[in-house]
N, CA, C and O of each residue as an XYZ file, in Angstrom:
640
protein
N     143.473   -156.639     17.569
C     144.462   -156.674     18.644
C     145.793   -157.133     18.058
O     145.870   -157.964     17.153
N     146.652   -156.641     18.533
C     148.107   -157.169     18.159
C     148.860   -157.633     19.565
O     148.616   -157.416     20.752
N     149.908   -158.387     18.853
C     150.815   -158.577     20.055
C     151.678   -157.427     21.168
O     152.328   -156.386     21.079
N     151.173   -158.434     22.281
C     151.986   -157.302     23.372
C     152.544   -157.852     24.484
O     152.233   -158.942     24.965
N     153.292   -157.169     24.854
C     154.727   -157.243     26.270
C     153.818   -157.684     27.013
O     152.598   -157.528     26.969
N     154.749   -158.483     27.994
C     154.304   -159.215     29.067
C     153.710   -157.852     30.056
O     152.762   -158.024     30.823
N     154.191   -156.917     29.959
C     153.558   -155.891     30.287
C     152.752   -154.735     30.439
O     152.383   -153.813     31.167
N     152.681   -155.348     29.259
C     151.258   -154.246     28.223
C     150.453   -154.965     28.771
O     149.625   -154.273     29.363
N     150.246   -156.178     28.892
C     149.597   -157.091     28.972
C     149.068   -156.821     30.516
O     147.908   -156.426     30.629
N     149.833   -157.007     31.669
C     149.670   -156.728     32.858
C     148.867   -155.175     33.376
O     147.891   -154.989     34.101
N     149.627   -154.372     32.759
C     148.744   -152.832     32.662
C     147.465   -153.063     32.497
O     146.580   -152.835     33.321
N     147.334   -153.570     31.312
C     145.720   -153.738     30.588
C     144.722   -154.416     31.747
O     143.685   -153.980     32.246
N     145.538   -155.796     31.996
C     144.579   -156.197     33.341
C     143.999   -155.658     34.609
O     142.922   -155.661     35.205
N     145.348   -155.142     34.760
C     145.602   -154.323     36.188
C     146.119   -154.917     37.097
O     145.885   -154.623     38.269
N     147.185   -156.177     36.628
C     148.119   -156.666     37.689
C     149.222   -156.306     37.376
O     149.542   -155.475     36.526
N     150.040   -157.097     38.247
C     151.145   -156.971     38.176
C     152.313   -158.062     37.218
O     151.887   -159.203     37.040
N     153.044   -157.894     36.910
C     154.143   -158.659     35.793
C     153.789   -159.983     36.531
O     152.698   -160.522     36.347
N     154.466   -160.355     37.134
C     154.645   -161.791     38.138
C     153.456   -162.218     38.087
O     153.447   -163.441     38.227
N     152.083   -161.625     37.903
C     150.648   -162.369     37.963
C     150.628   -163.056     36.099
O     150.460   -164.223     35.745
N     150.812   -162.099     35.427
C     150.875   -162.539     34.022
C     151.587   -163.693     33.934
O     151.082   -164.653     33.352
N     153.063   -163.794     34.584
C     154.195   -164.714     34.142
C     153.133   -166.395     34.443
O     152.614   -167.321     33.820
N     153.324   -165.911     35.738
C     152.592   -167.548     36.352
C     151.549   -167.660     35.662
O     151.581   -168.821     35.256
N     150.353   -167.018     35.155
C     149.576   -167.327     34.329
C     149.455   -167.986     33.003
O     148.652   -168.801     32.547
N     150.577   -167.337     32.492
C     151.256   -167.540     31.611
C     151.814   -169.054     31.287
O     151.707   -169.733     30.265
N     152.476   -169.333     32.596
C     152.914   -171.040     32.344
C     152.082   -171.700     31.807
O     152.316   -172.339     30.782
N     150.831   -171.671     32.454
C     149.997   -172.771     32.488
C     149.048   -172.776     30.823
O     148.100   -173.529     30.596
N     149.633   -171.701     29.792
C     148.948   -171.478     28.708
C     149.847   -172.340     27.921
O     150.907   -172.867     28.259
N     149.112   -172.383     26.630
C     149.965   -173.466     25.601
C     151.251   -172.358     25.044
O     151.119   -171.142     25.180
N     152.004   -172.738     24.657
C     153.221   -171.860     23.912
C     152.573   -171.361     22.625
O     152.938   -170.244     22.257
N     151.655   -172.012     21.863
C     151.615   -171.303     20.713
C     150.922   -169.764     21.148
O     151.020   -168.838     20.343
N     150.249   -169.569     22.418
C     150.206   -168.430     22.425
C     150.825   -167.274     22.753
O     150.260   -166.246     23.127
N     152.240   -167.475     22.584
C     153.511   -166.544     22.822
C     155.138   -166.615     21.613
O     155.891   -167.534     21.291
N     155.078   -165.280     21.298
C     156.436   -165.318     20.489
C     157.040   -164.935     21.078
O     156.571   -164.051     21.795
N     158.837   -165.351     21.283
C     159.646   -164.543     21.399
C     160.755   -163.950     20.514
O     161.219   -164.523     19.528
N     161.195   -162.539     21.045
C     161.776   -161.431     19.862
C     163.207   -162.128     20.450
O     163.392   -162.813     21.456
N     164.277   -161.593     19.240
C     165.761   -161.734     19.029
C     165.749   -161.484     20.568
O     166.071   -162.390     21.337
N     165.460   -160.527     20.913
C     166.331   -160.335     22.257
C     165.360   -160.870     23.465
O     164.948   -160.110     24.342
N     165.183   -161.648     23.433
C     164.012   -162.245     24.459
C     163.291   -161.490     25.122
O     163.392   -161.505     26.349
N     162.282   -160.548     24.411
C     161.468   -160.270     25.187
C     159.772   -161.262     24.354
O     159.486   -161.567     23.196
N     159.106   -161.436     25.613
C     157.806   -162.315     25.308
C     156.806   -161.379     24.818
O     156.425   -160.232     25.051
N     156.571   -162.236     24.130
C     154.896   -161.303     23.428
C     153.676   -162.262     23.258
O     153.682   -163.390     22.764
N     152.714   -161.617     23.736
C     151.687   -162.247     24.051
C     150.814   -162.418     22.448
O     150.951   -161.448     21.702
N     150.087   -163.404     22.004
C     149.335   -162.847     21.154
C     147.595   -162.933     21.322
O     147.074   -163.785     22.041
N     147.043   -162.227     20.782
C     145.637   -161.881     20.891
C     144.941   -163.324     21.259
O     144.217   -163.232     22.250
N     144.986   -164.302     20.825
C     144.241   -165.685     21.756
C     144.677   -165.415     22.874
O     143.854   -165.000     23.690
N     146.334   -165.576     23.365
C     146.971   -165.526     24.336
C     146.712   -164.557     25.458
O     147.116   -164.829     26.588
N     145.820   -163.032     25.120
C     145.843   -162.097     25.488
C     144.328   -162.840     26.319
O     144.179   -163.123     27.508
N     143.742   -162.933     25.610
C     142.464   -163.280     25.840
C     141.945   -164.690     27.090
O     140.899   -164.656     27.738
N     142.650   -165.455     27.134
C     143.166   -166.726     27.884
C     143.423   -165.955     29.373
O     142.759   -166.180     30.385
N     144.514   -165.018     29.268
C     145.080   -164.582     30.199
C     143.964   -163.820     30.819
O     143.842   -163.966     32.035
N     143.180   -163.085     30.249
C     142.093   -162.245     30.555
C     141.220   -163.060     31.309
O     141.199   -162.872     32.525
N     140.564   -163.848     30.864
C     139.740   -164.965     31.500
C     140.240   -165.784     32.503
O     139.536   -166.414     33.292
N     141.095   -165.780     32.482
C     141.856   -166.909     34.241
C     142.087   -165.579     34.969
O     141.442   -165.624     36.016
N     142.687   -164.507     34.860
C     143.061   -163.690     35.866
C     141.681   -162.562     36.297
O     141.776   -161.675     37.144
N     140.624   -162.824     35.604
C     139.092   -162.082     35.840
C     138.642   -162.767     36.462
O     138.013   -162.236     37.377
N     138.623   -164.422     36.437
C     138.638   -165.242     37.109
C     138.955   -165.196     38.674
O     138.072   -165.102     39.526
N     140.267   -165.271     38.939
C     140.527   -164.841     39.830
C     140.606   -163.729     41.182
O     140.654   -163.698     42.412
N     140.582   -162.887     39.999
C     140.033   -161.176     40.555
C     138.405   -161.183     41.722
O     138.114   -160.806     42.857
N     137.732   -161.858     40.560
C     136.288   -162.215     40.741
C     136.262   -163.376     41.982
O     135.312   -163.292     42.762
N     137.144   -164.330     42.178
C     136.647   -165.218     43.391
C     137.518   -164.254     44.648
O     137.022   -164.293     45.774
N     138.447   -163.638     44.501
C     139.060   -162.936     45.117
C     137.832   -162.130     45.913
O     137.557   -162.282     47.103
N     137.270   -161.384     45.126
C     136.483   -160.129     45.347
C     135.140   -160.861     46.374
O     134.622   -160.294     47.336
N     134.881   -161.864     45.995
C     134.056   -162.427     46.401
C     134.144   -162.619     47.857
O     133.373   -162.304     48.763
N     135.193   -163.171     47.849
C     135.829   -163.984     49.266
C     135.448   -162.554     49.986
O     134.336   -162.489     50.512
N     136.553   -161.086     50.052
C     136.328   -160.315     50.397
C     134.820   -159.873     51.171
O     134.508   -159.897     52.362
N     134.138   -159.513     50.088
C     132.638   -159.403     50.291
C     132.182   -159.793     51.435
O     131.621   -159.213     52.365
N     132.677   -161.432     51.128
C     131.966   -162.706     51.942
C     132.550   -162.150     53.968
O     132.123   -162.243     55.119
N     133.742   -161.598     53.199
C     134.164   -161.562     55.151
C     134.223   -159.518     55.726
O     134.664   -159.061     56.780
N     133.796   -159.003     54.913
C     133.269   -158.089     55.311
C     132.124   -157.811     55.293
O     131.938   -156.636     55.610
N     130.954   -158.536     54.989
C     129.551   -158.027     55.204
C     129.218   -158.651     56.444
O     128.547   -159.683     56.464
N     129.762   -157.939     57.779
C     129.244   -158.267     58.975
C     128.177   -157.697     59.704
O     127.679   -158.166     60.727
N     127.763   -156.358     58.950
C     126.727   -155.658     58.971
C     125.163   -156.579     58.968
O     124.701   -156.885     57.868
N     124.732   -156.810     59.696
C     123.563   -156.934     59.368
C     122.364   -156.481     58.497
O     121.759   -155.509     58.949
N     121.957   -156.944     57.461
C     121.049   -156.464     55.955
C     119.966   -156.885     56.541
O     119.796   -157.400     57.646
N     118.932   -156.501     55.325
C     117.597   -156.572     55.939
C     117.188   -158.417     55.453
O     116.420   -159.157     56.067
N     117.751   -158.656     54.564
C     117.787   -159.741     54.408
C     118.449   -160.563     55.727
O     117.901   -161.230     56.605
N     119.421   -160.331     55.561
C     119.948   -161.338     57.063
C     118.798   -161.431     58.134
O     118.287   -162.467     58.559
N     118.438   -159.868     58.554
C     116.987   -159.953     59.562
C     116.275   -160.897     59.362
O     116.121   -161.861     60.112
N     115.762   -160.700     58.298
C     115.227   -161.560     57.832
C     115.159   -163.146     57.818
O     114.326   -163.854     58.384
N     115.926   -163.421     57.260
C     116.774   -164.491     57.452
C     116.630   -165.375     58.935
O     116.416   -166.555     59.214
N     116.872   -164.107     59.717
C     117.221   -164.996     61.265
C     115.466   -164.918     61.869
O     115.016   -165.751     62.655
N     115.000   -164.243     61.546
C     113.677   -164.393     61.953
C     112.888   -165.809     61.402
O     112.256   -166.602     62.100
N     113.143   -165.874     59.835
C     113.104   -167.128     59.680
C     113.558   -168.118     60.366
O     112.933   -169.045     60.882
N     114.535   -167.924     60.359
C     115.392   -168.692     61.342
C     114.640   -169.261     62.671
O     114.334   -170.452     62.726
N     114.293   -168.173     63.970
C     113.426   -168.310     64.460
C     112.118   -168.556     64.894
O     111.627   -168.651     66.019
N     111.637   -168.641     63.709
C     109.915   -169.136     63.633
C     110.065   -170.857     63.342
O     109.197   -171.679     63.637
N     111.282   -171.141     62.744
C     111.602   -172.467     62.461
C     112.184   -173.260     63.203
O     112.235   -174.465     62.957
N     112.817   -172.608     64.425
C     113.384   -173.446     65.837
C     111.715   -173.166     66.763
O     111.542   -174.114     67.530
N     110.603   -172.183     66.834
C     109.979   -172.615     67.479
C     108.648   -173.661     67.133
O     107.822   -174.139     67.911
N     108.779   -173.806     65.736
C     107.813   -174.937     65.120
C     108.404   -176.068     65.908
O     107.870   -176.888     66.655
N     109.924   -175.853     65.461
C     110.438   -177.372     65.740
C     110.244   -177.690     67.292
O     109.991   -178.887     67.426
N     110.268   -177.236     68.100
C     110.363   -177.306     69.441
C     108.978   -177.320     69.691
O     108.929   -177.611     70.886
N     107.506   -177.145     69.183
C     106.195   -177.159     68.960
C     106.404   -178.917     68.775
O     106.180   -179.822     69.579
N     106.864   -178.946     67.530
C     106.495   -180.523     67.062
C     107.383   -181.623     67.859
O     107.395   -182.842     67.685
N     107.963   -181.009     68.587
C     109.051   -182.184     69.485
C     107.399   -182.453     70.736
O     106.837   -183.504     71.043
N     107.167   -181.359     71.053
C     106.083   -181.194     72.245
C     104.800   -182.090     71.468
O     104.438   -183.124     72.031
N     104.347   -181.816     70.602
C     103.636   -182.887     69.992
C     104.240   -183.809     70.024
O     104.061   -184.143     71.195
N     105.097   -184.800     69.452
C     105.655   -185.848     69.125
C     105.436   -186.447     70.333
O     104.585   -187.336     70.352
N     106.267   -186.043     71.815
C     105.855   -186.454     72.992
C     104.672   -186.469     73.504
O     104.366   -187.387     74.265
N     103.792   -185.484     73.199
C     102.725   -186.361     73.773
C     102.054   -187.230     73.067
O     101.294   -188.015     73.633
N     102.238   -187.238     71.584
C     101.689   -188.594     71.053
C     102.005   -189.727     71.507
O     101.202   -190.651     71.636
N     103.160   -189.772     71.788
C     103.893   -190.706     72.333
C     103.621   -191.010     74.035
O     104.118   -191.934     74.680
N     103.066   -190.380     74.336
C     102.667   -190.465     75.943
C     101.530   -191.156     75.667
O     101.447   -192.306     76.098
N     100.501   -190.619     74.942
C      99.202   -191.060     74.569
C      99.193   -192.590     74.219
O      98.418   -193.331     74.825
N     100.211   -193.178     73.057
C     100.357   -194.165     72.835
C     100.699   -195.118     73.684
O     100.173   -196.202     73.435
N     101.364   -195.089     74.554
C     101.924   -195.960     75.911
C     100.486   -196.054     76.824
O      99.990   -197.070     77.311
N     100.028   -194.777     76.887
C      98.455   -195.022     77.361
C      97.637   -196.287     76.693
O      97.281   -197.386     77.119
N      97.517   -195.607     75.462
C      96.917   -196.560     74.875
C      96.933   -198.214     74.792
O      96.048   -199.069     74.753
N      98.660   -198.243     74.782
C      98.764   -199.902     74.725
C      98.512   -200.526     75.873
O      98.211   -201.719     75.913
N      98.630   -199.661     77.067
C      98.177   -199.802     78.380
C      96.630   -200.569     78.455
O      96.448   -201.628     79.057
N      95.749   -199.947     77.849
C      94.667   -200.016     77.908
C      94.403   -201.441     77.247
O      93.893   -202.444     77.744
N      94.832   -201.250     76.165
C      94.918   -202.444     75.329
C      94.875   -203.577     75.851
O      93.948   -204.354     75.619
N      96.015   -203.899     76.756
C      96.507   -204.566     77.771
C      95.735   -205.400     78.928
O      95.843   -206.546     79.364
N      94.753   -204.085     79.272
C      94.162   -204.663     80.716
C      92.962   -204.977     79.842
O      92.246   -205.737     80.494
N      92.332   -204.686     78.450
C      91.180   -204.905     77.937
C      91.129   -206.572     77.364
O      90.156   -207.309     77.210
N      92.603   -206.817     77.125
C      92.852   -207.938     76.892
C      92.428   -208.882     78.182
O      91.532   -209.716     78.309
N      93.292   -208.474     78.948
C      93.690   -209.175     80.058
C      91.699   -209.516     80.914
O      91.365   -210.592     81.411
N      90.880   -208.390     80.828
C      90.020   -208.646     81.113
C      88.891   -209.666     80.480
O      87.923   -210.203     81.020
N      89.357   -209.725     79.203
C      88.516   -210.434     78.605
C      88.778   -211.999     78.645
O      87.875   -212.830     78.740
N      89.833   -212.227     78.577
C      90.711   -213.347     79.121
C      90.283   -214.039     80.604
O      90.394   -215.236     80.870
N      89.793   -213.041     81.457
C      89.091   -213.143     82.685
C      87.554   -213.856     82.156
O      87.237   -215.014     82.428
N      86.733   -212.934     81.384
C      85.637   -213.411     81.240
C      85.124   -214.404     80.595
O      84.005   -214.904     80.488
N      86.597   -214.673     80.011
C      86.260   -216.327     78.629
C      86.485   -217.603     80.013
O      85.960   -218.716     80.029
N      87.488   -216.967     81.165
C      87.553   -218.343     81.649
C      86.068   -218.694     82.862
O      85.579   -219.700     83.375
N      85.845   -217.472     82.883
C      84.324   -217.454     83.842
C      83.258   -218.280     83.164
O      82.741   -219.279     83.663
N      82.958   -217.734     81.899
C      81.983   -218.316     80.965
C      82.658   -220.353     80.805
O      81.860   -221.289     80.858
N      83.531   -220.464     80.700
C      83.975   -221.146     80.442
C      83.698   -222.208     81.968
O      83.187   -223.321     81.836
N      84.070   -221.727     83.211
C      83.590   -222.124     84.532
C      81.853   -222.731     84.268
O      81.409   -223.873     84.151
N      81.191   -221.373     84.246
C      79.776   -221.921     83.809
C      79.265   -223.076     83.181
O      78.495   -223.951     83.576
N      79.880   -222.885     82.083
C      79.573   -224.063     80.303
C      79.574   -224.826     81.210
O      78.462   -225.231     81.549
N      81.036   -225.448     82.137
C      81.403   -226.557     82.751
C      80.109   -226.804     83.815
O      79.337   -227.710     83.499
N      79.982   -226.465     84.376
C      79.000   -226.239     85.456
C      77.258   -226.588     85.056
O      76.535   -227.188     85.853
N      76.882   -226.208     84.003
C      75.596   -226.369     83.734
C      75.850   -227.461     82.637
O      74.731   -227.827     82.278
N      76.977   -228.268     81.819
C      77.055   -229.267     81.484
C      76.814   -230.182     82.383
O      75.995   -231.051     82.086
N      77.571   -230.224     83.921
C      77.799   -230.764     84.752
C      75.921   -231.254     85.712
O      75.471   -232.252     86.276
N      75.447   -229.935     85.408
C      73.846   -230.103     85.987
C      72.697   -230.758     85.137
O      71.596   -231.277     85.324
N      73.740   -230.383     83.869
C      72.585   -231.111     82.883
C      73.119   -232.532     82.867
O      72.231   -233.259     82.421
N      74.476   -233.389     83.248
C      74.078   -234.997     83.254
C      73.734   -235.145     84.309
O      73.739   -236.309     84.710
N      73.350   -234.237     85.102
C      72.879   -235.387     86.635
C      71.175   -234.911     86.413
O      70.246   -235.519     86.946
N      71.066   -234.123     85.828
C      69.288   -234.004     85.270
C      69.052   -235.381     84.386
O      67.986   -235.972     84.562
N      70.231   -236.037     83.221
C      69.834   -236.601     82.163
C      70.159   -238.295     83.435
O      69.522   -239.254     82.998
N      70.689   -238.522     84.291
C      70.975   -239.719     84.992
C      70.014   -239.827     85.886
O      69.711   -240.972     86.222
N      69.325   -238.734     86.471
C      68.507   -238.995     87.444
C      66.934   -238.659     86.982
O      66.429   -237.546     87.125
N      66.484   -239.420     86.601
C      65.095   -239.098     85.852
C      63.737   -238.378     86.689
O      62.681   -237.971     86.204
N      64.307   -238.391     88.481
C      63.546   -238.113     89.456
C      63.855   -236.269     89.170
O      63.134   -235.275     89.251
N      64.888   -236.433     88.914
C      65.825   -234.564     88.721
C      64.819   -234.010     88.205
O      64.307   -232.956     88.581
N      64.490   -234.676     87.337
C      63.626   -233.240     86.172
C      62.396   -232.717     86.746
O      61.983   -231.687     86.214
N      61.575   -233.291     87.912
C      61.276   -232.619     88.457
C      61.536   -231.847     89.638
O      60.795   -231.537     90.570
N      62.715   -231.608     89.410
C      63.249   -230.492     90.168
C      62.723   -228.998     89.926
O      61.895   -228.738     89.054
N      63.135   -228.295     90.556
C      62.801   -226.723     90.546
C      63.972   -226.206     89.969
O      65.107   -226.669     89.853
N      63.505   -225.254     89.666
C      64.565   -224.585     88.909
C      65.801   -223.669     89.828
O      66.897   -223.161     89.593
N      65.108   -223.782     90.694
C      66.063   -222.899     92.057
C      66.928   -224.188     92.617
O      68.035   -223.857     93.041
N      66.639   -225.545     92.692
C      67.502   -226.465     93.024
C      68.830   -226.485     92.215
O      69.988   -226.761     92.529
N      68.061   -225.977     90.718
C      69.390   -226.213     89.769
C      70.323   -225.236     90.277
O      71.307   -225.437     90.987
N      69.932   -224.282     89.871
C      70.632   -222.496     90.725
C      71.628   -223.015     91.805
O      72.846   -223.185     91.744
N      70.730   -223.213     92.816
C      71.488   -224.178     93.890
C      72.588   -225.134     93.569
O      73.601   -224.636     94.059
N      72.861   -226.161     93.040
C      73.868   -227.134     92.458
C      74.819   -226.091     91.721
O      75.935   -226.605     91.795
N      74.886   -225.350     91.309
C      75.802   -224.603     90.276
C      76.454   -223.798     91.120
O      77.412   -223.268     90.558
N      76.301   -223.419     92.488
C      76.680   -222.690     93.241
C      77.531   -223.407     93.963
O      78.397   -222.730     94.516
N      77.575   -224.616     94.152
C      78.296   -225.781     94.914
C      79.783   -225.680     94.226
O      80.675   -226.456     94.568
């Protein structure tokens, strides 16, 4: 490669002068001579630099494009949204689970609750009793006539 006009240069790319120039700034100087009469010349690093930032550009350019004209629906996109859709009705599946686990659980502690609460009932009953047949057994151990009591007398006293 040899050196060439800011416009050889531009041809070759396929822009225009003014795209080279500004490109151009931002390169180091050693990659440009200029002739007696000021015209710029690019040289082959220089050529190459320029090539790569403005392909660069071309390329995110082209892209963008792409990006806002493929409004067409592809089979991929179909695709895509069907996915899409099998994955909003899982989710809306597992919300419906979630709640009723959660219903279930409030049940549950419910239960919990009155199982407690009942047993709590039956410790103080038992507990009534203990008292009660402690209570029959010192008047059996004070009254020495007691013990021959019947066993239905005792029954009887505990009911008092």
């Amino acid at each position: 490669m040899t050196d060439k006009t800011v416009k050889e240069v531009a041809e070759m790319l396929g822009v225009t002068k003014q795209t080279v120039q500004y490109h151009l700034k931002s390169l180091p100087t050693n990659y440009t001579t200029k002739s007696d009469k000021n015209i710029i010349y690019i040289k082959p690093l220089g050529q190459k630099a320029l090539s790569d930032k403005i392909d660069k550009r071309k390329q995110f350019s082209v892209d963008k494009e792409t990006v806002k004209t493929d409004k067409e629906p592809t089979k991929e996109t179909v695709g895509n949204d069907k996915e899409i859709d099998h994955f909003k009705e899982q989710i809306k599946e597992k919300d419906q689970q979630i709640a009723q686990l959660l219903e279930s659980q409030k049940q549950l502690q419910k239960l919990i609750e009155n199982q407690q609460v009942l047993t709590l009932q039956a410790n103080q009953k038992i507990e009534k009793l203990e008292i009660n047949l402690n209570d029959v057994e010192n008047e059996i151990k004070l009254d020495p006539e007691s013990k021959k009591r019947k066993w239905t007398d005792i029954f009887k006293s505990r009911n008092r």
